[in-house]
Backbone as a chain_set.jsonl record, in Angstrom:
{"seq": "XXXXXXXXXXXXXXXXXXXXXXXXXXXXXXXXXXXXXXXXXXXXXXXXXXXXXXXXXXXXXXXXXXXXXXXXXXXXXXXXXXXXXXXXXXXXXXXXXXXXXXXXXXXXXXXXXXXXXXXXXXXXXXXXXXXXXXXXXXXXXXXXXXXXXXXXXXXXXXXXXXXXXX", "coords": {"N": [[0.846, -1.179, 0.0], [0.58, 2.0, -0.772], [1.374, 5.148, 0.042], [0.115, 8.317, -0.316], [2.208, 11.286, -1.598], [1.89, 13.752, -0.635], [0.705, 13.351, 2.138], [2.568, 11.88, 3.052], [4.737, 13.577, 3.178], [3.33, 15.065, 5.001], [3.549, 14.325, 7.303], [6.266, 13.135, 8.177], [6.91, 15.783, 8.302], [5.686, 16.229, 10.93], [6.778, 14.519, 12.871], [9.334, 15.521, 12.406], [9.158, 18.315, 13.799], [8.35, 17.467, 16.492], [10.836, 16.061, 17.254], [12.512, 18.153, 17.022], [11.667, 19.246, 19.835], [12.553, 17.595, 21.475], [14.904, 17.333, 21.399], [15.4, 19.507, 21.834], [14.559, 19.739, 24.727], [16.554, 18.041, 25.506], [18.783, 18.961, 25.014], [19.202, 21.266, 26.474], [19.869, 20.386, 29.126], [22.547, 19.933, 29.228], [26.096, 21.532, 28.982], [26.345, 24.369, 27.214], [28.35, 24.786, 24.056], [30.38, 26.084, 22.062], [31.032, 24.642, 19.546], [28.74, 23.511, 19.941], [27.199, 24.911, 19.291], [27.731, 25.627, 16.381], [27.518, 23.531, 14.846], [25.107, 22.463, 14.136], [23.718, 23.968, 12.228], [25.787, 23.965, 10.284], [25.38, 20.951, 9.757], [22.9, 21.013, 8.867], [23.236, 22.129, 6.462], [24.079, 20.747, 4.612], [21.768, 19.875, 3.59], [21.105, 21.349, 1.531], [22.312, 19.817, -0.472], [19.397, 18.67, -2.147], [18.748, 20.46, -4.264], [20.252, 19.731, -6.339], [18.63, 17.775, -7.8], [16.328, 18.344, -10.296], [13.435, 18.543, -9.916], [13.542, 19.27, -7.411], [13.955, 21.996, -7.336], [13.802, 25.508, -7.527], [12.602, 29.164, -8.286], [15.749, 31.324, -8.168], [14.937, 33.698, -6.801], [12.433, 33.202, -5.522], [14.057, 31.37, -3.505], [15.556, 33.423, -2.819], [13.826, 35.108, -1.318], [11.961, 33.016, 0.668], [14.162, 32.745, 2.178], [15.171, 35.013, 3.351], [12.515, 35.592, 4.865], [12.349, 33.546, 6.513], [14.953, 34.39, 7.961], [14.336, 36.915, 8.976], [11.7, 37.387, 9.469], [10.666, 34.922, 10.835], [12.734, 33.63, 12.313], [12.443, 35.591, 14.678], [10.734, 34.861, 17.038], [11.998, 32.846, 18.187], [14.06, 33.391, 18.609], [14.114, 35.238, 20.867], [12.882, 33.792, 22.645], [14.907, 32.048, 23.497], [17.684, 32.004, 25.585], [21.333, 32.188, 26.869], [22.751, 31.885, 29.886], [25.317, 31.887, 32.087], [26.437, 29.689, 34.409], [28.449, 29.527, 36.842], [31.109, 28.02, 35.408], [30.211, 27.405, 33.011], [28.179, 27.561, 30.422], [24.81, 27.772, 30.044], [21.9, 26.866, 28.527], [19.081, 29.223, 28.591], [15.959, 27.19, 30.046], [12.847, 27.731, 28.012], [9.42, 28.008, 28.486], [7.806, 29.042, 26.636], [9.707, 28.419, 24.268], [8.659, 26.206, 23.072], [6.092, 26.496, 22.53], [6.486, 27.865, 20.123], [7.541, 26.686, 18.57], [5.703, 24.983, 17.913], [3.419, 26.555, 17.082], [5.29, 27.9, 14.61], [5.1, 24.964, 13.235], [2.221, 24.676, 12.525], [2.056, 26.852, 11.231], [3.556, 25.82, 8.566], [2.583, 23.824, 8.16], [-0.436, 24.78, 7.235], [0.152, 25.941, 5.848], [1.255, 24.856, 3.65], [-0.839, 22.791, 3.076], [-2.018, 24.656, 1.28], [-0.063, 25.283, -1.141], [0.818, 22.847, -1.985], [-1.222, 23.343, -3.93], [0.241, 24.555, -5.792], [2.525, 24.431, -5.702], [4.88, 21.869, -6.896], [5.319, 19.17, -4.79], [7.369, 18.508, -4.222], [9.012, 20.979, -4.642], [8.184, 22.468, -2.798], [8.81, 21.312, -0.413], [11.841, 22.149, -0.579], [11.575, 24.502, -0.391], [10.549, 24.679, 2.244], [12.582, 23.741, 3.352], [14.828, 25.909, 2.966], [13.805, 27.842, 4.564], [13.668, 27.077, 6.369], [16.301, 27.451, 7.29], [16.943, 29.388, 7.062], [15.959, 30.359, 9.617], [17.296, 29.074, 11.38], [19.785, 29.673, 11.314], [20.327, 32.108, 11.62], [19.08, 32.451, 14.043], [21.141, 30.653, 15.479], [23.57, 31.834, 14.921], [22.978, 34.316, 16.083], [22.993, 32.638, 19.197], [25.608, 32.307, 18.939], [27.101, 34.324, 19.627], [25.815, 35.446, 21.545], [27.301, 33.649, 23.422], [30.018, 34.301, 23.156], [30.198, 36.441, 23.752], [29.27, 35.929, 27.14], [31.674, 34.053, 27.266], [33.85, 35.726, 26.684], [33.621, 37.749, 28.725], [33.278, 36.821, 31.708], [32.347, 37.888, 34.322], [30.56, 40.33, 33.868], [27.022, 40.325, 33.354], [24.186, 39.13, 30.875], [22.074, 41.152, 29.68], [18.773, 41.893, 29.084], [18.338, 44.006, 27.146], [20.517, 43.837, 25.343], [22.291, 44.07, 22.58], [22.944, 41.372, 19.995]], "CA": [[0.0, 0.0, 0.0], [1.02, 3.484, -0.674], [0.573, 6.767, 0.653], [0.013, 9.81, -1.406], [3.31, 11.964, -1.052], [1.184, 15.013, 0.649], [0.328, 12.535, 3.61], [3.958, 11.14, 3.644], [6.15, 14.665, 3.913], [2.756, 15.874, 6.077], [4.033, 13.082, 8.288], [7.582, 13.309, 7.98], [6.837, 17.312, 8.854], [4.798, 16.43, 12.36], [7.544, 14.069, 12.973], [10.272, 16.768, 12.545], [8.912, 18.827, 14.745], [8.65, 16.574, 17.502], [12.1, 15.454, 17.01], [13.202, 19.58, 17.545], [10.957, 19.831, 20.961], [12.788, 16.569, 22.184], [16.391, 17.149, 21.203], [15.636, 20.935, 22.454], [14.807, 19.268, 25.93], [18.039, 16.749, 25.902], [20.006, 19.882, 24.763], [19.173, 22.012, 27.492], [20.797, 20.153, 29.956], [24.257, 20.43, 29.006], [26.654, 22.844, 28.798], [26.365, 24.944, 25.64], [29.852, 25.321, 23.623], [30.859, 27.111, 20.626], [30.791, 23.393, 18.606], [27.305, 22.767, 19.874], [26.267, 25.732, 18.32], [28.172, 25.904, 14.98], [27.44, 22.053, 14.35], [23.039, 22.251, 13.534], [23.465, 24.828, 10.655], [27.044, 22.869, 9.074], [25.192, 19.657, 9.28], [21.63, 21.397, 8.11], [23.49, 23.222, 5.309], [24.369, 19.439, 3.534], [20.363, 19.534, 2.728], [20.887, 22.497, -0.26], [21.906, 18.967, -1.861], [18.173, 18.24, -2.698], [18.476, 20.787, -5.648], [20.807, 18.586, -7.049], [17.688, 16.895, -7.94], [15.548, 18.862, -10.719], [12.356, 18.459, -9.249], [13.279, 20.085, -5.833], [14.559, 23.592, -7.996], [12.495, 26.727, -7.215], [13.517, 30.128, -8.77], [16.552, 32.189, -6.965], [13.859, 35.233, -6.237], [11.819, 32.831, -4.36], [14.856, 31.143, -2.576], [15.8, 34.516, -1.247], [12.528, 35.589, -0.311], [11.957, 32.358, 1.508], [15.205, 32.827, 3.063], [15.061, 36.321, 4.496], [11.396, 35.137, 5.851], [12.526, 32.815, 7.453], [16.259, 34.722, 8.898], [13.85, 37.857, 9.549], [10.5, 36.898, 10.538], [10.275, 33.265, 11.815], [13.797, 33.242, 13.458], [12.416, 35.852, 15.946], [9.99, 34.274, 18.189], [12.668, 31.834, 18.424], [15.703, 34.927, 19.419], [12.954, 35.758, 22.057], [12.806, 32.576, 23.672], [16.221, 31.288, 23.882], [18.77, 32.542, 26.353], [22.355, 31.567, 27.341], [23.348, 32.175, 30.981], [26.597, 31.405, 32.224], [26.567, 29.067, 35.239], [29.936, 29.186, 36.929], [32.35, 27.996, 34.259], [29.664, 26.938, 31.64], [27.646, 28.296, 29.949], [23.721, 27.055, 29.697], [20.847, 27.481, 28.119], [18.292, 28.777, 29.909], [14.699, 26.861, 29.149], [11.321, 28.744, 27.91], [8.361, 26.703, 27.979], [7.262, 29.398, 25.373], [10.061, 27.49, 22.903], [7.699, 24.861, 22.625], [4.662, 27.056, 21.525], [6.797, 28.617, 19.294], [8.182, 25.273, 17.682], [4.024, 24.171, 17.739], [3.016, 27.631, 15.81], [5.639, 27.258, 13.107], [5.041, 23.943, 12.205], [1.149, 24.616, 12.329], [1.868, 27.596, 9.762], [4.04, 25.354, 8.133], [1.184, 22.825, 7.56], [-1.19, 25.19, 6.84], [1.177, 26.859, 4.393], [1.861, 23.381, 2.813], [-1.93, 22.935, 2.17], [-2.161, 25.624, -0.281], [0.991, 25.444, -1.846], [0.95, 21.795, -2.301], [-2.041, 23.262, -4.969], [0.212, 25.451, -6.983], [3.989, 24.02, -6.495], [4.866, 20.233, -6.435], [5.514, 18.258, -3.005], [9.684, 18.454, -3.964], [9.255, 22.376, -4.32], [7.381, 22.796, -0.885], [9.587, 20.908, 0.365], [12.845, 23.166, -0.734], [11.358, 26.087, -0.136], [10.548, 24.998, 3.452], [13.552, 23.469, 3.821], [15.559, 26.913, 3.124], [13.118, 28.722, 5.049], [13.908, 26.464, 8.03], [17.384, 27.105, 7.346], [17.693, 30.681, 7.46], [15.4, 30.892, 11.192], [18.371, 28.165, 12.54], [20.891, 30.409, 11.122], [19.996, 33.686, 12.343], [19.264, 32.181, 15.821], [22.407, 30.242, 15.905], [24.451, 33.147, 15.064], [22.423, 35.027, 17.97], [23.239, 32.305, 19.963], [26.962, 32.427, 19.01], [27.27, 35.76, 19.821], [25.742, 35.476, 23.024], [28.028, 32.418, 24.218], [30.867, 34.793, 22.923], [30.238, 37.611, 24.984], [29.735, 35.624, 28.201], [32.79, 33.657, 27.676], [34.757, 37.04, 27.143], [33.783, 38.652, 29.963], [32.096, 36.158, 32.966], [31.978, 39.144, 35.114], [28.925, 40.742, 33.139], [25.475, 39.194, 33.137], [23.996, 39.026, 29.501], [20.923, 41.626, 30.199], [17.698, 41.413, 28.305], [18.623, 44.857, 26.029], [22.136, 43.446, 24.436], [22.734, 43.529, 20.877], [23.24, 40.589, 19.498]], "C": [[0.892, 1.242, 0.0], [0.214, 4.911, -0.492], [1.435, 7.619, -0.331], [1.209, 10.48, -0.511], [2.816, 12.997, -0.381], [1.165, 14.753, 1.671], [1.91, 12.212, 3.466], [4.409, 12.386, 3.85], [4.529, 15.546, 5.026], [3.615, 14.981, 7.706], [5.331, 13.65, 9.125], [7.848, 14.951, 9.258], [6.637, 17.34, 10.362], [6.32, 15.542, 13.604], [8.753, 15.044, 13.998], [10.328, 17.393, 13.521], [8.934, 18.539, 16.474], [9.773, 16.639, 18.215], [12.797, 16.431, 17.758], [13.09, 19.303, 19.046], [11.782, 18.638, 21.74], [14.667, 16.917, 22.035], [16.593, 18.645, 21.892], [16.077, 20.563, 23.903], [16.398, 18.695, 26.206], [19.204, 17.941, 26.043], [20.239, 21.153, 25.962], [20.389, 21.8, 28.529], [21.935, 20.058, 29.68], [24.808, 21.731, 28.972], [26.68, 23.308, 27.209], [28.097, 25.171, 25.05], [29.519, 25.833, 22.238], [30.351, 25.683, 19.386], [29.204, 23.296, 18.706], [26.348, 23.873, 19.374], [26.358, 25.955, 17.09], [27.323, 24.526, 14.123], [26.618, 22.035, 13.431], [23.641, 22.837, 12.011], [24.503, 24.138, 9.811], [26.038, 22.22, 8.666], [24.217, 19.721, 8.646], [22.024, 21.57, 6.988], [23.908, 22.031, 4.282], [22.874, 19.402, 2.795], [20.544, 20.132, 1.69], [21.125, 21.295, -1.192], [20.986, 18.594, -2.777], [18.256, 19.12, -4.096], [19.674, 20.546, -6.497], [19.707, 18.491, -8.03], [16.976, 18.411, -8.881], [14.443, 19.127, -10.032], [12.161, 19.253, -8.067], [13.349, 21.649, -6.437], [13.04, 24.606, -7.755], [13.257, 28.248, -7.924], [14.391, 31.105, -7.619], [15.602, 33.418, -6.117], [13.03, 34.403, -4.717], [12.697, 32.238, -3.347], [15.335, 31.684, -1.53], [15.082, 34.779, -0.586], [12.44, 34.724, 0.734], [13.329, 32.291, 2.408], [15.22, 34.071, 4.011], [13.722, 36.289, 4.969], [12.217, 34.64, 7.049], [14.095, 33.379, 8.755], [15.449, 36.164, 9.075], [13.203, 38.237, 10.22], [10.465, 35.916, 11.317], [11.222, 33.577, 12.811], [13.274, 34.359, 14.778], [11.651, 35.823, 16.752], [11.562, 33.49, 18.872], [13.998, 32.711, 19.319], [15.272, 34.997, 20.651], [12.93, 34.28, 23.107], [13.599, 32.038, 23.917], [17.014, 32.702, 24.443], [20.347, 31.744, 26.952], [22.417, 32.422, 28.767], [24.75, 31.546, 31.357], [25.936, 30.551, 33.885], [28.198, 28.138, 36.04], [30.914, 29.221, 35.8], [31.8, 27.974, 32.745], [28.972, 27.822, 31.461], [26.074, 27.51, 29.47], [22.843, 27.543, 29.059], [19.496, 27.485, 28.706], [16.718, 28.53, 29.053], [13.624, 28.313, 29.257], [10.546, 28.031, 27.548], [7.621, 27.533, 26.599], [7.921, 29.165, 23.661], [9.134, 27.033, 22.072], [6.665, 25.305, 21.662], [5.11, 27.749, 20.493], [6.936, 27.636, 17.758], [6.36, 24.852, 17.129], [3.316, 24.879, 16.596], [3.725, 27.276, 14.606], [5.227, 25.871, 12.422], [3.525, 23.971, 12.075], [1.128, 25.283, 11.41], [2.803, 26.867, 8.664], [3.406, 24.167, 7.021], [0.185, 23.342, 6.712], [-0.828, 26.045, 5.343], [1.085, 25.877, 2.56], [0.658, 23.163, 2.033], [-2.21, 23.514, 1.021], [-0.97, 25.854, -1.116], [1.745, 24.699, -2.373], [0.019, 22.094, -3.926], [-1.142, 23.932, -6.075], [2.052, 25.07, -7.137], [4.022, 22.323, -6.234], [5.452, 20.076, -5.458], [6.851, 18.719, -3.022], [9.273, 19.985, -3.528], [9.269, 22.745, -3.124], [8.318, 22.746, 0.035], [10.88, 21.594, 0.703], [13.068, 24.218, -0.199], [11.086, 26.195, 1.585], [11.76, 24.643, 4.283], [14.593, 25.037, 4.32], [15.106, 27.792, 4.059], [13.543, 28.62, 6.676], [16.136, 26.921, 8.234], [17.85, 28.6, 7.816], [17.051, 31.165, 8.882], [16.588, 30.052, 11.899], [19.558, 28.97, 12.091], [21.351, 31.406, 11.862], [20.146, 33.279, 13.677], [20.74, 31.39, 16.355], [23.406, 30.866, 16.024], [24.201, 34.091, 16.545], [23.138, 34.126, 19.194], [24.847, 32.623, 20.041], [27.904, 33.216, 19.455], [27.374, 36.457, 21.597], [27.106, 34.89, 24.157], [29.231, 33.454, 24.225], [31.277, 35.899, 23.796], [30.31, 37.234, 26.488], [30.91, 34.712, 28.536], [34.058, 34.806, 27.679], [34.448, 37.618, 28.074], [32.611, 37.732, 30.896], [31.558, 36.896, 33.971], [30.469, 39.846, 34.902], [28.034, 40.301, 32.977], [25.379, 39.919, 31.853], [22.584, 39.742, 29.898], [20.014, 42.08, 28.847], [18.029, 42.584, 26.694], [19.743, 44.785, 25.162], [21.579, 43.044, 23.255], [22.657, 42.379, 21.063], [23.723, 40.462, 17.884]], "O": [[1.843, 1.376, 0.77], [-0.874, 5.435, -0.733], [2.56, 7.671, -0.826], [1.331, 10.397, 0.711], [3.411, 13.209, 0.676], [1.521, 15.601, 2.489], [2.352, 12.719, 4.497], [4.592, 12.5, 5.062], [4.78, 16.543, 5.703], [4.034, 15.339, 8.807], [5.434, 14.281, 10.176], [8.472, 15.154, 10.299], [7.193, 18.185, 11.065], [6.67, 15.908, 14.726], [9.003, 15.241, 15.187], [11.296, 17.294, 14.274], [9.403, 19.227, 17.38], [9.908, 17.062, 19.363], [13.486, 16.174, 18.746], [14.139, 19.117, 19.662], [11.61, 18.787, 22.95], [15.448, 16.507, 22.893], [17.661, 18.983, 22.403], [17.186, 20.769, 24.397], [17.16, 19.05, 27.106], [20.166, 17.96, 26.811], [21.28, 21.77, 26.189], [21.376, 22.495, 28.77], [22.403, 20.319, 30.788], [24.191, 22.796, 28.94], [27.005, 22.613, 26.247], [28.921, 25.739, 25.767], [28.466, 25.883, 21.602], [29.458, 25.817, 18.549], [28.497, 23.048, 17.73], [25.144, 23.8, 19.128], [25.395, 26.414, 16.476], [26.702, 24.593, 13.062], [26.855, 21.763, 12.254], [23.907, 22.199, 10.992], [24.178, 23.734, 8.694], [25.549, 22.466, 7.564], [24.073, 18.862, 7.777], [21.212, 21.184, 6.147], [24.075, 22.367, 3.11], [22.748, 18.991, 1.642], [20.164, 19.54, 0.68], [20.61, 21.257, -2.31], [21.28, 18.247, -3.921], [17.843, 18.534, -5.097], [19.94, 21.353, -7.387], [19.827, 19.11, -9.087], [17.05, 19.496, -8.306], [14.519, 20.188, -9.412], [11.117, 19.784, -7.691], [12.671, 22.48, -5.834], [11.824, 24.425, -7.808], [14.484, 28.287, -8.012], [13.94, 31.523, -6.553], [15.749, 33.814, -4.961], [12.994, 34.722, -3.529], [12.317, 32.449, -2.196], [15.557, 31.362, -0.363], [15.244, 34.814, 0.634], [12.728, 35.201, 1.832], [13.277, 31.616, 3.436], [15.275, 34.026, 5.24], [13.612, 37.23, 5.755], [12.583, 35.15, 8.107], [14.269, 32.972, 9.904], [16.337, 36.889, 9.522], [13.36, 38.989, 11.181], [10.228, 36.057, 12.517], [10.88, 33.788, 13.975], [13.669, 34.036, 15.898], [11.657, 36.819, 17.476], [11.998, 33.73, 19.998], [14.575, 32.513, 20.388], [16.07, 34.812, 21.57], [12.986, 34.211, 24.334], [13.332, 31.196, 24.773], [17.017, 33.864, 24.036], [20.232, 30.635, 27.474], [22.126, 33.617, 28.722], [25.129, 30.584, 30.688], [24.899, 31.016, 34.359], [28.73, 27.032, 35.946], [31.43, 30.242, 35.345], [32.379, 28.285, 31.704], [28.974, 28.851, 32.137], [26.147, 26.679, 28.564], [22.868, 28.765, 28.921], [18.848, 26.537, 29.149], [16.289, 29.12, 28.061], [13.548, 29.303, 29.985], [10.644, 27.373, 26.512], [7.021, 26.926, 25.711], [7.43, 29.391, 22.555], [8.837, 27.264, 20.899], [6.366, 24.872, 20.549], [4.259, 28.328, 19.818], [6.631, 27.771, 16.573], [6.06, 24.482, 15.993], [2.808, 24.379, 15.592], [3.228, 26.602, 13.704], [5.061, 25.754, 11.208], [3.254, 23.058, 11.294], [0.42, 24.9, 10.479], [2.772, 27.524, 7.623], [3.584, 23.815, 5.855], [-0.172, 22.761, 5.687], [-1.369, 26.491, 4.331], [0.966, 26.045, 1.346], [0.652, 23.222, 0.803], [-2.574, 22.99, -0.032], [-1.052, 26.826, -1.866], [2.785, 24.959, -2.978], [0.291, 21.428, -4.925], [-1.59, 23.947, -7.221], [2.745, 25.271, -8.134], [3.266, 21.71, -5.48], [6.258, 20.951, -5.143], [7.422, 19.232, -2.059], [9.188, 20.287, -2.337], [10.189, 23.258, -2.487], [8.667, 23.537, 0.912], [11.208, 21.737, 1.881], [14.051, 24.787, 0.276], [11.259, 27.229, 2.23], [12.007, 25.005, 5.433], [14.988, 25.299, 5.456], [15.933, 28.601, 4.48], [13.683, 29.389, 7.627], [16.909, 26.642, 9.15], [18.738, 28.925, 8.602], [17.471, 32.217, 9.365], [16.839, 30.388, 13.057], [20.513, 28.742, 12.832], [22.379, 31.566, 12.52], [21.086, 33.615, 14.398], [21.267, 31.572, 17.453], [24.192, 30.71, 16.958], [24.869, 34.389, 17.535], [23.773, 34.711, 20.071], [25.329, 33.125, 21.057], [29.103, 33.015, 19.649], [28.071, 37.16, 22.328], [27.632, 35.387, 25.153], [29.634, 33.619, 25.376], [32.341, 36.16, 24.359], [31.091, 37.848, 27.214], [31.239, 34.505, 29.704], [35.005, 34.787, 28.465], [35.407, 38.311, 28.415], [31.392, 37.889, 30.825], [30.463, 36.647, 34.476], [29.515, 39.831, 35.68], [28.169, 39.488, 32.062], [26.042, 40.912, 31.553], [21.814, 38.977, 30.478], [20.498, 42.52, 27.804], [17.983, 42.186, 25.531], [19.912, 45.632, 24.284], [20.789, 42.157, 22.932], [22.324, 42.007, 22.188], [24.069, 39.372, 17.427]]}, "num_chains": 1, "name": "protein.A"}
C-alpha cells in the first residue's frame, strides 16, 4: 500500500517537529559550547543537496525571499525565547516553555502553508522552499546564539541583560 506523497512529507513534517521539541529538551541540559552551536546549521546546510535533484529547484527570487522570511521573521519568536546564561564555568541554556509554543506555531503555519501550496507548487518544491526557510530561522538564531556564548565567555563578570545587541 502506498501513501500519497502530501500525507507522507505531512508526516515526515509532524515528525520533525517533535524530534526539535525533544532534542531541544536533551540539549538544554548540558553545557552549551561554541561546537554545539556551529554544528546544527554545518550539518543542516548538507540539505541544499536536494536541488541537485531537478524536481526540488524553485527560482533564486523565491529562494531569497523564503530565506530572508525565514532569517527575519520566523527566526524571531525563536531569538525571544532562547537565552544563554553562564553558570559558573559553563555556559547554559536557559529553558522557555514558550520554545515549545513557538516550535508548535511554526510547524502549524508550516502545515497550513503546505496545504495551499501543495495546490500550486509540487511536493519536492514545498519541500525546498521549506527546507531553506527552516534554514535561514536556525541560522539567524544560531548566530544570535553564538554571539551570546561569545560575549559571556569574554567577559564572565557581566550578566547578559535582556537589552544586548546581538
Amino acid at each position: 500500500m502506498t501513501f500519497p506523497l502530501h500525507i507522507v512529507s505531512l508526516v515526515t513534517s509532524i515528525i520533525g517537529a517533535v524530534a526539535v521539541m525533544v532534542w531541544r529538551v536533551r540539549e538544554a541540559r548540558t553545557a552549551v559550547t561554541a561546537r554545539k552551536i556551529i554544528i546544527p546549521p554545518l550539518g543542516m546546510a548538507t540539505g541544499f543537496c536536494m536541488f541537485v535533484v531537478p524536481m526540488f529547484r524553485v527560482p533564486w527570487t523565491w529562494a531569497l525571499g523564503t530565506f530572508l522570511a525565514g532569517a527575519l521573521v520566523l527566526a524571531w519568536p525563536l531569538l525571544r525565547t532562547s537565552r544563554l546564561v553562564r553558570d559558573g564555568e559553563q555556559v547554559m541554556a536557559q529553558r522557555s516553555h514558550a520554545f515549545f509554543a513557538v516550535v508548535i506555531l511554526l510547524a502549524g503555519i508550516r502545515v497550513a502553508a503546505r496545504g495551499y501550496l501543495d495546490h500550486i507548487l509540487t511536493v519536492q518544491q514545498t519541500a525546498g522552499l521549506f527546507f531553506i526557510l527552516a534554514f535561514g530561522m536556525i541560522l539567524r538564531w544560531r548566530m544570535h546564539m553564538y554571539l551570546q556564548y561569545r560575549r559571556l565567555m569574554a567577559n564572565p563578570a557581566r550578566p547578559l541583560v535582556e537589552g544586548d545587541a546581538a
